[in-house]
C-alpha positions in Angstrom: 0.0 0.0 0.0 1.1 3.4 -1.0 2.1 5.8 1.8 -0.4 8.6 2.3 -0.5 12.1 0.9 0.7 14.6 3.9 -2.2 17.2 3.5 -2.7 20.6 5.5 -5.5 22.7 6.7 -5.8 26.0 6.7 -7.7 28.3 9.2 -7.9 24.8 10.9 -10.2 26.5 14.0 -13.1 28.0 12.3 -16.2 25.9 11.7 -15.3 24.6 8.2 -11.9 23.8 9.0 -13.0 21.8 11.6 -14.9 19.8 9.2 -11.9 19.1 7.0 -10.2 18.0 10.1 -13.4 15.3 11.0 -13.6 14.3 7.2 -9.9 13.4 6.9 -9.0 11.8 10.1 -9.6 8.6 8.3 -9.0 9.0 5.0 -7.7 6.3 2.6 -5.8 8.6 0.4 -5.0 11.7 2.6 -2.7 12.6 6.1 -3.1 15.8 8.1 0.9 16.5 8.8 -0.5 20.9 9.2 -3.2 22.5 10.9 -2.5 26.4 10.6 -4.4 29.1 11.8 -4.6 32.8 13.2 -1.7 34.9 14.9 -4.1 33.5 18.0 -4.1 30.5 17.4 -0.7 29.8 16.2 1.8 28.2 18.7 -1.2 26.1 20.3 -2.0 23.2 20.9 -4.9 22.3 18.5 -7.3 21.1 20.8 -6.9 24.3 23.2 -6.4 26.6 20.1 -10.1 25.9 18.4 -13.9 25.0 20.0 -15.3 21.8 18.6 -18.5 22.6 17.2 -18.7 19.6 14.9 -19.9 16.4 15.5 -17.7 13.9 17.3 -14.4 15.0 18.9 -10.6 16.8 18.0 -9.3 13.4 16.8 -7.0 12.2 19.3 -3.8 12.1 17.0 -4.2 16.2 16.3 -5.2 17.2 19.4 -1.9 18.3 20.8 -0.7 18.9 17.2 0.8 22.6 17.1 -1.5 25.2 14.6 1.3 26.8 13.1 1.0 30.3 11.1 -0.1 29.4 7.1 3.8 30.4 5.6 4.9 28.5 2.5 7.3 26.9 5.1 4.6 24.7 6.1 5.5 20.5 5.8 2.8 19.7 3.0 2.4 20.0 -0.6 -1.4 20.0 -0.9 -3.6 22.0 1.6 -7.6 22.5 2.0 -8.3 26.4 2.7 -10.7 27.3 5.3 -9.2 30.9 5.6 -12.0 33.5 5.3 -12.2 35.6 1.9 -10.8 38.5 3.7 -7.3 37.3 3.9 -7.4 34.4 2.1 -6.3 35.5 -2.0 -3.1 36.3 -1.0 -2.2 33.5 1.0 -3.6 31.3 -0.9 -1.8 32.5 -4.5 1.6 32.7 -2.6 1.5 28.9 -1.5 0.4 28.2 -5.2 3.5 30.3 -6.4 5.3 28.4 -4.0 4.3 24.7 -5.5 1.3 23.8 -3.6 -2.2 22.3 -5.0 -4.4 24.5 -2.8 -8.1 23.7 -2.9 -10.1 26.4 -1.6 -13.4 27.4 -0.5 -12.5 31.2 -0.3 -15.1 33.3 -2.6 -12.1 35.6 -3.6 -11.1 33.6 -6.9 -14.1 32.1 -7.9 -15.0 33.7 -10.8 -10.9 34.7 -12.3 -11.2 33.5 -15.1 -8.2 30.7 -15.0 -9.4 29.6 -11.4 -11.8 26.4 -11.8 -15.3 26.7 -9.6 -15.2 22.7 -9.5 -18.3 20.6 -8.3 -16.8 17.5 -9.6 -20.1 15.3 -11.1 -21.0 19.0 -13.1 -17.9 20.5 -14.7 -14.6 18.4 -14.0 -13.5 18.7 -17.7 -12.6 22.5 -16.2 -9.6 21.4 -14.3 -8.3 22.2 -17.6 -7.5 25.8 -16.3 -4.9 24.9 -14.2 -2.5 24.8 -16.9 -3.5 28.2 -18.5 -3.7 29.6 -15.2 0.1 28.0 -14.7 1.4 29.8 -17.4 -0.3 33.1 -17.3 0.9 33.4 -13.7 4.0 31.7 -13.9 3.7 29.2 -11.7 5.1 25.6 -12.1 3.7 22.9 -10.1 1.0 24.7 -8.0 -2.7 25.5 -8.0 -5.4 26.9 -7.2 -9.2 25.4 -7.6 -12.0 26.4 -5.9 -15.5 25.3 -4.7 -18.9 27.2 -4.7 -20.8 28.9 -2.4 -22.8 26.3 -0.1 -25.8 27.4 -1.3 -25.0 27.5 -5.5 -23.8 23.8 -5.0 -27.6 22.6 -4.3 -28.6 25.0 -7.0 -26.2 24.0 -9.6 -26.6 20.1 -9.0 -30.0 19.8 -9.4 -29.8 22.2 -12.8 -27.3 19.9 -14.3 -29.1 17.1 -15.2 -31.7 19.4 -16.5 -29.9 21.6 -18.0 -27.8 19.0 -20.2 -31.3 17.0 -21.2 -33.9 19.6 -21.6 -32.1 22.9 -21.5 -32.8 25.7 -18.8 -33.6 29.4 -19.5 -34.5 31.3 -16.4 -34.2 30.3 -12.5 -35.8 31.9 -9.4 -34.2 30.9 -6.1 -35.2 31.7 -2.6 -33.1 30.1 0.2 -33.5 28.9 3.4 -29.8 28.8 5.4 -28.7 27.4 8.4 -26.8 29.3 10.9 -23.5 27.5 10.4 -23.6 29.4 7.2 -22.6 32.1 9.1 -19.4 30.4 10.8 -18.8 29.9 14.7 -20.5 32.2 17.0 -22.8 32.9 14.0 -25.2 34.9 14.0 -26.4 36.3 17.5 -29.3 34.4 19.2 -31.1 37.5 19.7 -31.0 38.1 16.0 -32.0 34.9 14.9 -34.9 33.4 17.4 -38.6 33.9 16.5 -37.1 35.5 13.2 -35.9 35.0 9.4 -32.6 37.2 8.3 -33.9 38.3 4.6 -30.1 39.4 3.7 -26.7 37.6 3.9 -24.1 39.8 2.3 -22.9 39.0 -1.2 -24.7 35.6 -1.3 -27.5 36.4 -3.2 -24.7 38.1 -6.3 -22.9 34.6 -5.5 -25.7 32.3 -6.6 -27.0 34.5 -9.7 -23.4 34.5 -11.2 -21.4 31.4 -10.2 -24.0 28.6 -11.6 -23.4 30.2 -15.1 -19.5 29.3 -15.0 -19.7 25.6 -13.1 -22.7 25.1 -15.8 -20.7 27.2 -18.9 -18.7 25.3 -21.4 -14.5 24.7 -21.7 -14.3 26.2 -25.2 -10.5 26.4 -25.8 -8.6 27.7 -22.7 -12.2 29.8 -21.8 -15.1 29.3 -19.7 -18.2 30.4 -22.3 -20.7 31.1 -19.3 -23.9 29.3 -19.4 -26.9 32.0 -20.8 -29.3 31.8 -18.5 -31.1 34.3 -15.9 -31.1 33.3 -12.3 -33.2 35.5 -10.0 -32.1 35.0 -6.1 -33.2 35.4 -2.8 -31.1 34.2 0.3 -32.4 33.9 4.0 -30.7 33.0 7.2 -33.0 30.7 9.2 -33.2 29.7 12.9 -31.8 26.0 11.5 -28.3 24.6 12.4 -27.0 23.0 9.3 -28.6 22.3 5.7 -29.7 25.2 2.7 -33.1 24.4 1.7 -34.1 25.9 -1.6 -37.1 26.7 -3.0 -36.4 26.7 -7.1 -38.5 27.5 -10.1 -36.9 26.7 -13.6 -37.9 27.5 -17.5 -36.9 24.6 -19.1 -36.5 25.2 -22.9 -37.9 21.6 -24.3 -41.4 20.0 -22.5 -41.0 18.0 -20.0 -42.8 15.6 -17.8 -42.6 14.8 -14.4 -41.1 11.4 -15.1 -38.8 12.4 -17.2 -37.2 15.2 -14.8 -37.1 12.6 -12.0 -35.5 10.0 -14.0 -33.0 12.8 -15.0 -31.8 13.4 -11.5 -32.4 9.6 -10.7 -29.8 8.6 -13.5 -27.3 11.4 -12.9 -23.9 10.6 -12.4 -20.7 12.2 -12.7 -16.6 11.2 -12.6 -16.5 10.9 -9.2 -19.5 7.9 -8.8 -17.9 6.4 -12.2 -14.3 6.3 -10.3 -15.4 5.6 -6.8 -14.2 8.4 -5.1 -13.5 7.7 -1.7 -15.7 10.7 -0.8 -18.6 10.1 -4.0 -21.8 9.8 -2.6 -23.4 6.4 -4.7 -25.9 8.6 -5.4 -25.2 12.4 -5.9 -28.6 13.4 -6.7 -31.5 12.1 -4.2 -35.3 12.2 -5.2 -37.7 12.4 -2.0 -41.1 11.3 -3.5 -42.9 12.8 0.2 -45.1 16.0 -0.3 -43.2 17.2 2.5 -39.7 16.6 2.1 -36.7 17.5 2.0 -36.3 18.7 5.3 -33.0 20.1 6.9 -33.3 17.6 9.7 -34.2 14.6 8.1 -32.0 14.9 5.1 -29.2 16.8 5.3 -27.0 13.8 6.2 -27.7 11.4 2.8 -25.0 10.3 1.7 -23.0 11.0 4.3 -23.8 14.4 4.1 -22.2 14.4 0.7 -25.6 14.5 -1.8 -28.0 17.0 -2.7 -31.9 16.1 -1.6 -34.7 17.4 -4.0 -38.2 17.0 -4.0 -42.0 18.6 -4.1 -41.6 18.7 -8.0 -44.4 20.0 -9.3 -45.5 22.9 -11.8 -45.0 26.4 -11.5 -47.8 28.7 -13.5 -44.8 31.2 -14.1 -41.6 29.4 -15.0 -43.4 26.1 -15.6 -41.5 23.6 -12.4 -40.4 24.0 -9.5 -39.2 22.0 -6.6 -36.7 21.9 -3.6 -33.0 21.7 -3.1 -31.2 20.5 0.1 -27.1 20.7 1.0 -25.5 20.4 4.0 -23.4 23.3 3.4 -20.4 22.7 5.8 -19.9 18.8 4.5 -21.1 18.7 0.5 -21.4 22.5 0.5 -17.7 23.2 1.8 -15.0 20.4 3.3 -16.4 18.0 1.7 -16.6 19.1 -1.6 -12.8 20.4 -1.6 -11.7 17.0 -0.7 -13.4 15.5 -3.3 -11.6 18.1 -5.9 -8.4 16.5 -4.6 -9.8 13.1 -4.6 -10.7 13.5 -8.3 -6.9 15.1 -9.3 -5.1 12.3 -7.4 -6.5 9.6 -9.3 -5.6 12.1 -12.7 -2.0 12.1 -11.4 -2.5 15.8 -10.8 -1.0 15.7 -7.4 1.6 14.2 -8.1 
């Protein structure tokens, strides 16, 4: 058996990072050997530097690991970025200078337009763009690829298969997010009890723009975004974890209600085909209930790693519309970024 990748975390205290840490404390393929974080965390030992919020507990092996500042001196040559948008582009392009395959869930390089905005069943052929982005930035063996927002990775799953059989001209979305959305403390409880949030900041641009490149077409060493209008609405809701969205869709061929089903039923993508460590069997999951899916109840299928729709039904505007379920700090953020890296190890892109 091959030895494992060594692998590091970055902004290894916040909420996501902490979910990297739980999804990779076992992995087959992957080793945490770094766990960096702030100037106040730095120094520490792991399990006094951060508060646990996810489920389980600091893995024994890390938890007197020291977090360490996030310097291209780290011992790694592939780290998952947890670091906030606010510091993370520059940190995150001087590791790549430096040689490292960083995978990131920052929203600061999402849309350049060398950077691949990866969900890995809907647009992998766009890991292309690493070697454009490469050479226009001079850069020899590094990297950087990023994931979506939480929230655009329910919306852009359950368009793909619709998009690619029956073609899609105008979305309205109106979300539904949990409060670990919002990172740990969150939102303040005084804020959020008996009440609905009708604004989180930039999430609502996020979700109208980014499903057009993970949905657009490679042509050359360019993304042609998909041409489509998406209409959004985002909410922060008294629910821990798990975006539910309600979604209306124009499809541009008639459809029936068997034939959309059987379109996300049948839906598969590279990482199902190559059995990912990480791939959910079944990335797309139908709920046939009137009242489901529900945040509770379904946030956790496939390991929290697929994306839950149901209540299809007609819309008299657009003509359908149904819900959309992620949980946004597993499929919607650590998750997803492993299963980038997942994907580009088997490629022999890390090596």
């Amino acid at each position: 058996m091959s030895a494992k990748i060594p692998v590091g975390v970055l902004g290894a205290t916040g909420m996501v990072g902490q979910q990297f840490v739980r999804l990779l404390q076992e992995h087959p393929w992957f080793e945490i050997t770094v766990l960096t974080g702030s100037e106040r965390s730095a120094g520490k030992p792991y399990g006094e530097a951060c508060t646990w919020v996810v489920p389980g507990e600091v893995p024994p092996a890390l938890r007197e690991a020291m977090v360490q500042p996030t310097t291209p001196e780290i011992d790694c040559r592939v780290v998952f970025s947890a670091l906030p948008s606010t510091v993370a582009s520059p940190v995150e392009e001087e590791l790549a200078a430096a040689g490292f395959a960083v995978f990131s869930k920052a929203a600061s390089r999402r849309m350049d337009a060398d950077v691949p905005l990866l969900i890995t069943e809907v647009n992998a052929d766009h890991l292309a763009l690493i070697h454009v982005q490469r050479r226009q930035r001079g850069w020899d063996r590094g990297f950087i690829v990023t994931d979506p927002n939480c929230s655009t990775i329910a919306l852009a799953m359950a368009l793909k298969p619709l998009y690619d059989r029956f073609g899609v001209e105008e979305v309205m979305v109106t979300t539904m997010q949990g409060l670990s959305g919002a990172g740990y403390p969150g939102v303040p409880g005084f804020d959020i009890v008996d009440n609905v949030v009708p604004y989180i900041r930039d999430e609502e641009e996020k979700m109208e723009t980014e499903p057009l490149k993970i949905l657009g077409r490679l042509e050359g060493e360019e993304i042609r975004l998909a041409e489509f209008a998406i209409s959004a609405q985002c909410n922060r809701v008294n629910v821990l974890d798990g975006h539910l969205e309600a979604i209306s869709v124009r499809l541009s061929q008639e459809a029936s209600v068997e034939e959309i089903i059987e379109a996300w039923q049948t839906f598969q993508g590279l990482p199902q085909e190559l059995g990912l460590p990480s791939a959910p069997a079944q990335p797309i999951i139908v709920r046939p209930e009137r009242d489901r899916p529900q945040p509770r109840l379904d946030r956790d299928a496939g390991e929290g790693m697929a994306v839950t729709v149901g209540r299809l039904r007609p819309c008299p505007l657009l003509g359908w519309k149904f819900m959309s379920l992620v949980h946004n700090t597993v499929r919607g953020a650590a998750g997803a970024s492993i299963l980038d890296a997942e994907l580009m190890k088997v490629q022999g892109d890390l090596d």
